[in-house]
C-alpha positions in Angstrom: 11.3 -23.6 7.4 7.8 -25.4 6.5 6.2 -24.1 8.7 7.6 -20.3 8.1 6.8 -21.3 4.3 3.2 -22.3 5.8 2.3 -19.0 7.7 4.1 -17.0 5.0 1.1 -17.9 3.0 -1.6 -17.8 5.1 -0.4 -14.3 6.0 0.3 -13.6 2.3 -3.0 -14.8 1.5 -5.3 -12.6 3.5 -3.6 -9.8 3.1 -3.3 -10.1 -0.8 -6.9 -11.6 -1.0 -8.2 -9.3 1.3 -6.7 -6.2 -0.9 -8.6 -8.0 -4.2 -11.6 -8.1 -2.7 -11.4 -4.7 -1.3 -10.6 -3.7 -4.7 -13.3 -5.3 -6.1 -15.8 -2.5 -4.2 -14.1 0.3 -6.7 -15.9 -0.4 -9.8 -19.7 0.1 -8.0 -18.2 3.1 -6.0 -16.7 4.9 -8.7 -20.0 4.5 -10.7 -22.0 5.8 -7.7 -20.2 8.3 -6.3 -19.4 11.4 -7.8 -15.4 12.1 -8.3 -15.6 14.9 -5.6 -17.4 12.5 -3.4 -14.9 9.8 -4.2 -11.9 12.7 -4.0 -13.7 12.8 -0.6 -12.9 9.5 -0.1 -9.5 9.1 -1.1 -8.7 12.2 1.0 -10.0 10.4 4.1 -8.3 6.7 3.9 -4.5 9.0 2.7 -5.6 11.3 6.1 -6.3 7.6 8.1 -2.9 6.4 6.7 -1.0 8.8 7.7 -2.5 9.6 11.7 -2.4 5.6 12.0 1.5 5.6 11.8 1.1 8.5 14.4 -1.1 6.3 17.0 1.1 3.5 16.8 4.3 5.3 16.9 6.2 1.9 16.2 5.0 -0.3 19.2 3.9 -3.1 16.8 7.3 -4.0 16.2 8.6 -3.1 19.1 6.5 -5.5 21.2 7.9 -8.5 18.5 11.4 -6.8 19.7 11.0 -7.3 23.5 8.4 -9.6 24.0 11.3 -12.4 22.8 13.7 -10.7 24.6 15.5 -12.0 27.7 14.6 -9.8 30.9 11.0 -8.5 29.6 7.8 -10.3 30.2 5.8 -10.5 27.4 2.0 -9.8 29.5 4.6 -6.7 30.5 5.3 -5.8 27.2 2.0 -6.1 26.0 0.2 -4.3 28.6 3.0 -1.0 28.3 2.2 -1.4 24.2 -1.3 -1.3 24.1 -1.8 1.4 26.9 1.0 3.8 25.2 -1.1 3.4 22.3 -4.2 4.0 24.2 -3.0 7.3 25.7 -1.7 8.4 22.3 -5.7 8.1 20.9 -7.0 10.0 24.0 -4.2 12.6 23.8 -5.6 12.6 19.2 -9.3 12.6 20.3 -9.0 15.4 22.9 -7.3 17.6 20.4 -9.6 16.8 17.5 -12.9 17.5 20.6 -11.0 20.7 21.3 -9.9 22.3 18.2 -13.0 20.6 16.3 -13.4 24.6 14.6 -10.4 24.9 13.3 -9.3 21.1 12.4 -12.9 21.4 10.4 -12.1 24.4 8.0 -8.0 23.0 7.8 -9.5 19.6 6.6 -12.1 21.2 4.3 -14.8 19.3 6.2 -16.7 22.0 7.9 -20.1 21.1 6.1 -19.8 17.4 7.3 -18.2 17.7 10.6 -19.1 13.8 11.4 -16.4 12.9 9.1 -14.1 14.1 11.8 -16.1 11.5 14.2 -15.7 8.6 11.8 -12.5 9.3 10.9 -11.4 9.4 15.0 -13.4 6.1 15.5 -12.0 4.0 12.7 -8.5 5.0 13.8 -8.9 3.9 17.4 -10.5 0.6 16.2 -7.4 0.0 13.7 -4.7 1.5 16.3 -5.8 -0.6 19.5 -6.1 -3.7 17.5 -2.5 -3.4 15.9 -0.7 -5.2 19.4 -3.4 -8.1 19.7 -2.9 -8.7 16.1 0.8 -9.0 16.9 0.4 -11.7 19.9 -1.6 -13.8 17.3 1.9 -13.8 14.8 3.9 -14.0 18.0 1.7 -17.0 18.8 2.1 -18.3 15.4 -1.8 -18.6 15.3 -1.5 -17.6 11.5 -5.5 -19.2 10.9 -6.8 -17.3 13.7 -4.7 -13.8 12.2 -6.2 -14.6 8.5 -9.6 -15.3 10.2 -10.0 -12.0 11.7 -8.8 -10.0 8.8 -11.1 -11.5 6.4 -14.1 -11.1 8.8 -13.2 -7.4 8.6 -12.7 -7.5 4.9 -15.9 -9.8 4.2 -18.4 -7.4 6.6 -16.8 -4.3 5.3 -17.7 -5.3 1.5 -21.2 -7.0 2.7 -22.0 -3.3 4.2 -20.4 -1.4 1.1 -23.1 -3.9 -1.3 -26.2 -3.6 0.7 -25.5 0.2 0.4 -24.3 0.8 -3.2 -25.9 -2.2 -5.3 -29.4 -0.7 -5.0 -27.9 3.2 -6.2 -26.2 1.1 -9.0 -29.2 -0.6 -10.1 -30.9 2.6 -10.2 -28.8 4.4 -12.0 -29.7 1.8 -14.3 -33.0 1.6 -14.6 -34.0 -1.1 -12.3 -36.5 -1.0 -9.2 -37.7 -3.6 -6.7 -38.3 -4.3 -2.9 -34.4 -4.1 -2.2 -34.2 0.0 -3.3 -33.5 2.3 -0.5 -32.5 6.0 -0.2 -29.3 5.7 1.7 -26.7 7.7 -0.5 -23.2 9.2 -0.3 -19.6 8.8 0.9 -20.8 9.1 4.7 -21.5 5.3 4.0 -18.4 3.7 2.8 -16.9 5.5 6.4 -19.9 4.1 8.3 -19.2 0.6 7.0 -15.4 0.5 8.1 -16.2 1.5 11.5 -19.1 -1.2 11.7 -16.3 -3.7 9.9 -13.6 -2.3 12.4 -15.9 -2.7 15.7 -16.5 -6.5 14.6 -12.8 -7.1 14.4 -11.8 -5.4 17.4 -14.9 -7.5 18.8 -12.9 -10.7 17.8 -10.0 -9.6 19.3 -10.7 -8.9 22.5 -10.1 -12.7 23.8 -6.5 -11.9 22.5 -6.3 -9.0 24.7 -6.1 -11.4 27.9 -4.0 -11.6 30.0 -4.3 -8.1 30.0 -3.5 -5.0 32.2 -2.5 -1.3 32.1 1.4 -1.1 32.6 3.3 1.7 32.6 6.3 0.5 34.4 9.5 3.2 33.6 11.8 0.2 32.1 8.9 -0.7 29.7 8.0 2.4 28.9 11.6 4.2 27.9 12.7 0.8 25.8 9.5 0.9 24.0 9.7 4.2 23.0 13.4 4.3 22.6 12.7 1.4 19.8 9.6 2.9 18.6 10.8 6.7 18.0 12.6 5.8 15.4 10.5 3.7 13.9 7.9 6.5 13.8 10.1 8.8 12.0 10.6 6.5 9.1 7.1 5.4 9.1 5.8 8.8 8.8 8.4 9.9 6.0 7.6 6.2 4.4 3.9 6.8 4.6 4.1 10.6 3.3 6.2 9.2 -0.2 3.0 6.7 -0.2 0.5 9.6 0.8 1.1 13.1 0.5 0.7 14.0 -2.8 -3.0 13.3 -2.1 -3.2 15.7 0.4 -1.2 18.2 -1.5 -3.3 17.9 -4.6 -6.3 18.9 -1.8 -4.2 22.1 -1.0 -2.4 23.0 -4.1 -5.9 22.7 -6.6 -7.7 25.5 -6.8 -10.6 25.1 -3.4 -13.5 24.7 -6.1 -12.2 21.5 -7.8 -9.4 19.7 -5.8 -12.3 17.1 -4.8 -12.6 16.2 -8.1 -9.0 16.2 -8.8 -8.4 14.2 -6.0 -11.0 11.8 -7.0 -9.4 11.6 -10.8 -6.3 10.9 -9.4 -7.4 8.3 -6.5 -9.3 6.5 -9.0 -6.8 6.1 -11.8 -4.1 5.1 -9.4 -6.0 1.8 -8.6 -5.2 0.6 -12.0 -2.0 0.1 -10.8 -3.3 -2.5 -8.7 -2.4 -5.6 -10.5 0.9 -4.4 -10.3 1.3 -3.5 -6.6 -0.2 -7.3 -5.7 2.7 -9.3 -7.5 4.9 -6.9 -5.9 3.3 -7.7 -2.1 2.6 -11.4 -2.8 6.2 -11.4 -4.1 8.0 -9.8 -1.0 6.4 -12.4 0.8 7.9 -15.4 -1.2 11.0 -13.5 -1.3 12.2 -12.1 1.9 12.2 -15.5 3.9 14.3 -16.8 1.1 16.8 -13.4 1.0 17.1 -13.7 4.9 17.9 -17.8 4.8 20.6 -17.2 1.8 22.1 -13.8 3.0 25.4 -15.4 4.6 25.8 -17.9 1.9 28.3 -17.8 -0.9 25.8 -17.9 -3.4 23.5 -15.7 -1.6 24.7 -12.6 -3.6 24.4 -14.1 -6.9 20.8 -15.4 -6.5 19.6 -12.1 -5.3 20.8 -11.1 -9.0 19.3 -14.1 -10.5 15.8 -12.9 -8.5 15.4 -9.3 -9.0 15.9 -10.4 -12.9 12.9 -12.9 -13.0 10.9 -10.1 -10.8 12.1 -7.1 -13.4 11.1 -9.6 -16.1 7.7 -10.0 -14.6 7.5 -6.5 -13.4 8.3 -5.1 -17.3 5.8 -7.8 -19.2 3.1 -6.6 -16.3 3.6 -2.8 -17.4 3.0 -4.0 -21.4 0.2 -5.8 -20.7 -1.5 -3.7 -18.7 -1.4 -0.7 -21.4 -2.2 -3.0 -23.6 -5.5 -4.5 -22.5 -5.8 -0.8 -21.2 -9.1 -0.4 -22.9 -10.7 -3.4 -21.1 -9.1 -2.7 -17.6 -10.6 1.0 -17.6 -13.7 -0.2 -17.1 -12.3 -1.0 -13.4 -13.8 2.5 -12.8 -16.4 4.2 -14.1 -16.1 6.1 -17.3 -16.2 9.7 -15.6 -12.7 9.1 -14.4 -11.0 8.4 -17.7 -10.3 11.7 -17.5 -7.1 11.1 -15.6 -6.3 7.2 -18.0 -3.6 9.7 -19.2 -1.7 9.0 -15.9 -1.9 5.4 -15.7 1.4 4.9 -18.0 3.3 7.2 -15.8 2.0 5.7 -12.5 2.6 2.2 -13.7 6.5 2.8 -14.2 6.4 4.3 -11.1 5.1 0.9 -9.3 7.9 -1.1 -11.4 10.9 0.9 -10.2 9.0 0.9 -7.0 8.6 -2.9 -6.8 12.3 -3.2 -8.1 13.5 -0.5 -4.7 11.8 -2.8 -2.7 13.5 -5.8 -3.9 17.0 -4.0 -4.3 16.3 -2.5 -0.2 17.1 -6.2 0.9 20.5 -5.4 1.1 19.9 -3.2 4.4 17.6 -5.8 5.8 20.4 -8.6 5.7 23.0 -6.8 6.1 21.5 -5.4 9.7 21.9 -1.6 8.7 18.3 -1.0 8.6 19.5 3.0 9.5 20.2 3.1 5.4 16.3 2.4 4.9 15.5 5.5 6.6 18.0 7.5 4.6 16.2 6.5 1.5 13.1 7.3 2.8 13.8 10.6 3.6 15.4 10.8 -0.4 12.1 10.4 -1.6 10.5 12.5 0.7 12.4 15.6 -0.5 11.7 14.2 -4.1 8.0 14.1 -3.1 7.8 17.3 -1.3 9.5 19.4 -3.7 8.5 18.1 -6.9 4.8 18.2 -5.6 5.0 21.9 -4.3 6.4 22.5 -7.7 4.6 20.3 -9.9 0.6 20.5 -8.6 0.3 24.1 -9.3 1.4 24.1 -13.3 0.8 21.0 -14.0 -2.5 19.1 -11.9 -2.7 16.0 -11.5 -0.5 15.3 -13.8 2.2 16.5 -11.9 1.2 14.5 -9.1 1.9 11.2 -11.2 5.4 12.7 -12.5 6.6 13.4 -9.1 5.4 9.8 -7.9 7.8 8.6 -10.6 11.1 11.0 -10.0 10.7 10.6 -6.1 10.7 6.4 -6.6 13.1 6.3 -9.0 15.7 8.7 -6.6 14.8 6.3 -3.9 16.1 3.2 -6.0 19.6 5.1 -7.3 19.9 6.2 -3.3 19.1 2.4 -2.5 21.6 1.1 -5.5 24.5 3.3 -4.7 24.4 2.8 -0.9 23.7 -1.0 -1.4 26.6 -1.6 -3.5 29.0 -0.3 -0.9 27.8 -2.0 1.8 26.3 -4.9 0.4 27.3 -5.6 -2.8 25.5 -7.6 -5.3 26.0 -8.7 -8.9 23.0 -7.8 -10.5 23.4 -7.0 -14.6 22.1 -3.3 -14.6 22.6 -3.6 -18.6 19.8 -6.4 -18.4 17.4 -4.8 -16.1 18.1 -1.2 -17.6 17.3 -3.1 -20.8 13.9 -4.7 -19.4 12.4 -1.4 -17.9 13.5 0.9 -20.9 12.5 -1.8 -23.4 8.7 -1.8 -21.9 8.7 1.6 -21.8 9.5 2.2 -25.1 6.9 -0.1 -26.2 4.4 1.7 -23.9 5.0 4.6 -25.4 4.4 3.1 -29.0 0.9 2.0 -27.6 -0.1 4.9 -26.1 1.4 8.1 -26.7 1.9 7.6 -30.8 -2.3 8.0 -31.4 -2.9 4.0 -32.0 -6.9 3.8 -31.5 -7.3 -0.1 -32.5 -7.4 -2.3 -29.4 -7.1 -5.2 -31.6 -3.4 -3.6 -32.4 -2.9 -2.8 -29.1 -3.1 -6.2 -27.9 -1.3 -7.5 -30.6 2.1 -5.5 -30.0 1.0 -6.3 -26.5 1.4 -10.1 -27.8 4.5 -9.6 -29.5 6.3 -8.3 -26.7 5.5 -10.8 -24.5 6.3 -13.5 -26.8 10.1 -11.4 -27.6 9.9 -11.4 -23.8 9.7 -14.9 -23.6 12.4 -15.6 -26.2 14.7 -13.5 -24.7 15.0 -15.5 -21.5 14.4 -18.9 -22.6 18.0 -19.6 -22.0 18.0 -17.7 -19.1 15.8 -17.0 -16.3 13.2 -20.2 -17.2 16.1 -22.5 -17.8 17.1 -21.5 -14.2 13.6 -22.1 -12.5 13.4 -24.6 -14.3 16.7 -26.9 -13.3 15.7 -25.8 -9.6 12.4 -27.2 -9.6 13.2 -30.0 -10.6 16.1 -30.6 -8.3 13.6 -29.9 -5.6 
């Protein structure tokens, strides 16, 4: 368990630090770039998301499946993983070489058709180092993992200064030795794939023993495992995704760049939210898994998803609240679209508390019910996008991100308590969420210009907040940490 607690945090760590500091690029690109440039953007990486799921078509977790498993050999395994995945990117490439005319004017790209070459590249790099990555958890070499990611992170941001800083300084007013007159989107794609070569680079000693296997048992239970997986990746990906490639096709052809840059932009707000909610399914789902069978494994799942609601709900005030320091986290042309950001950050609490509440169908072993769900939201997304983009803009965009999460959690709620049922006090957590909404709504939406009264109801509700649970959820940490 120490050491599972160990590597739970080095893995937590990269990945959560490596998001910050990723995130920490948005302020100089936003300011740089235009919002169709940086709708440009945003359309690429939701395009990258989606054809990565495709190019690994589950084999990730398939190889943890049957490298462990009794009667497979794990060079075996490994070899049949990587080289499925390896045909899969010649069999993407020679379709994007072929139909290159076509795929151009379908992506909108036909003025820059090198974006089709990066975007190709970058995806091969990510897809072909998936498996080695992999052999380094199976390998519990959790340093060596976090090592490689940050390298990635680190050269990536290194690039995206030394191209950026000097356009920034410009645009204000200064001039030196450094300046230069590399511009443009081209070069936030350019420094991924350099970033991406370099990791693959690191990884290739992982790739040893190595060999191309395509033996038939391999083969057929890999993809028999993976198939699936696929499916609900895709669908999972698309509730994520697709609205930003529906905004591209449901604005009018003129402006969706910007719109998609508006909406990109705004959306990273939401950041501070989305880390607690990853750094906190990695505390979490070790502990879920080691209480599941227990008698009081129920009950503290209740007790949890209360202290994460709590922190969730505080998280959304807060954020409003100090909105008119945190929108300087992009530039000022995107404030445009701040008139999302309460709608987009409800929709990242209900999503946080679906992911908590989806537990049920982890430890429970019918991970089939986390595909169902999926698919809920993806009917929510598809239809209330088609519908929404078209009268609404962006704006419905952000609605539709909220009514497709919050269908997933009373799909998740309904199915979980029938299967796996679990005390929780929906009064309570109704009563948290609605509470901070309301409050949001007195913040924002009721014409209050002073920040200084923003943060101060912003105060009050956290201190109301705090009250509120003295008795309950703190007294409960609290008596546990100290029994520990």
């Amino acid at each position: 368990m120490k050491a599972l607690a160990g590597q739970t945090a080095i893995y937590g760590l990269s990945s959560i630090l490596g998001r910050m500091i990723n995130f920490l690029l948005v302020p100089l690109q936003t300011a740089v770039l235009t919002r169709a440039e940086y709708g440009v953007n945003v359309d690429f990486y939701s395009l990258i998301a989606f054809l990565i799921v495709i190019a690994t078509f589950g084999m990730e977790t398939a190889y943890f499946r049957y490298s462990e498993q009794e009667g497979f050999e794990e060079p075996k395994v490994f070899g049949a993983a990587v080289t499925m995945i390896g045909i899969a990117l010649v069999a993407i490439s020679a379709f994007a070489f072929l139909g290159q005319g076509p795929l151009l004017e379908a992506m909108r790209y036909e003025e820059t058709p090198h974006y089709l070459f990066y975007l190709i590249a970058i995806l091969g790099l990510d897809a072909l180092s998936a498996i080695p990555f992999a052999r380094l958890r199976r390998e519990n070499k959790a340093w060596r993992f976090a090592g490689i990611k940050l390298a990635l992170i680190l050269s990536n941001v290194a690039i995206n200064l030394y191209i950026f800083l000097p356009a920034f300084w410009e645009q204000h007013g200064s001039a030196g030795w450094w300046m230069h007159d590399l511009r443009g989107v081209d070069y936030i794609f350019i420094a991924n794939f350099w970033a991406s070569l370099l990791m693959f680079g690191l990884l290739i000693p992982t790739l040893f023993p190595f060999k191309l296997h395509l033996e038939r048992k391999y083969v057929l239970t890999l993809l028999k495992f993976g198939i699936p997986l696929l499916i609900g990746g895709l669908a999972g990906i698309a509730n994520e995704m697709l609205d930003r490639q529906l905004l591209k096709y449901l604005l009018p052809e003129n402006s969706w760049a910007e719109g998609v840059g508006t909406y990109g932009a705004v959306y990273k707000i939401s950041i501070f939210l989305i880390l607690f909610n990853q750094a906190f399914r990695y505390a979490a789902e070790p502990f879920f898994f080691r209480n599941a069978k227990t008698d009081q494994g129920p009950k503290k799942m209740a007790q949890v998803m209360e202290g994460f609601t709590w922190v969730m709900s505080v998280g959304f005030v807060l954020i409003i609240a100090g909105l008119d320091f945190l929108k300087f986290f992009v530039d000022e042309k995107f404030w445009v679209g701040l008139y999302l950001v309460p709608i987009l950050l409800l929709a990242n609490v209900i999503l946080g508390i679906n992911t908590n509440l989806n537990v049920w169908y982890k430890v429970s072993d019918k991970t089939r019910y986390g595909i169902y769900i999926t698919f809920v939201g993806l009917a929510f997304t598809v239809v209330g996008n088609v519908v929404l983009i078209p009268a609404m803009g962006i704006l419905g965009a952000a609605i539709t991100t909220l009514i497709a999460y919050t269908g997933m959690f009373f799909a998740s709620m309904y199915w979980g308590q029938k299967h796996y049922p679990v005390p929780y006090n929906w009064a309570k957590l109704s009563a948290f969420v609605l509470g901070a909404a309301a409050v949001v709504w007195v913040i924002y939406y009721t014409g209050i210009s002073n920040t200084a009264l923003k943060l101060l109801i912003g105060g009050l509700y956290l201190m109301v907040m705090v009250m509120v649970e003295r008795r309950g959820l703190f007294k409960f940490a609290f008596r546990h940490e100290n029994k520990s």
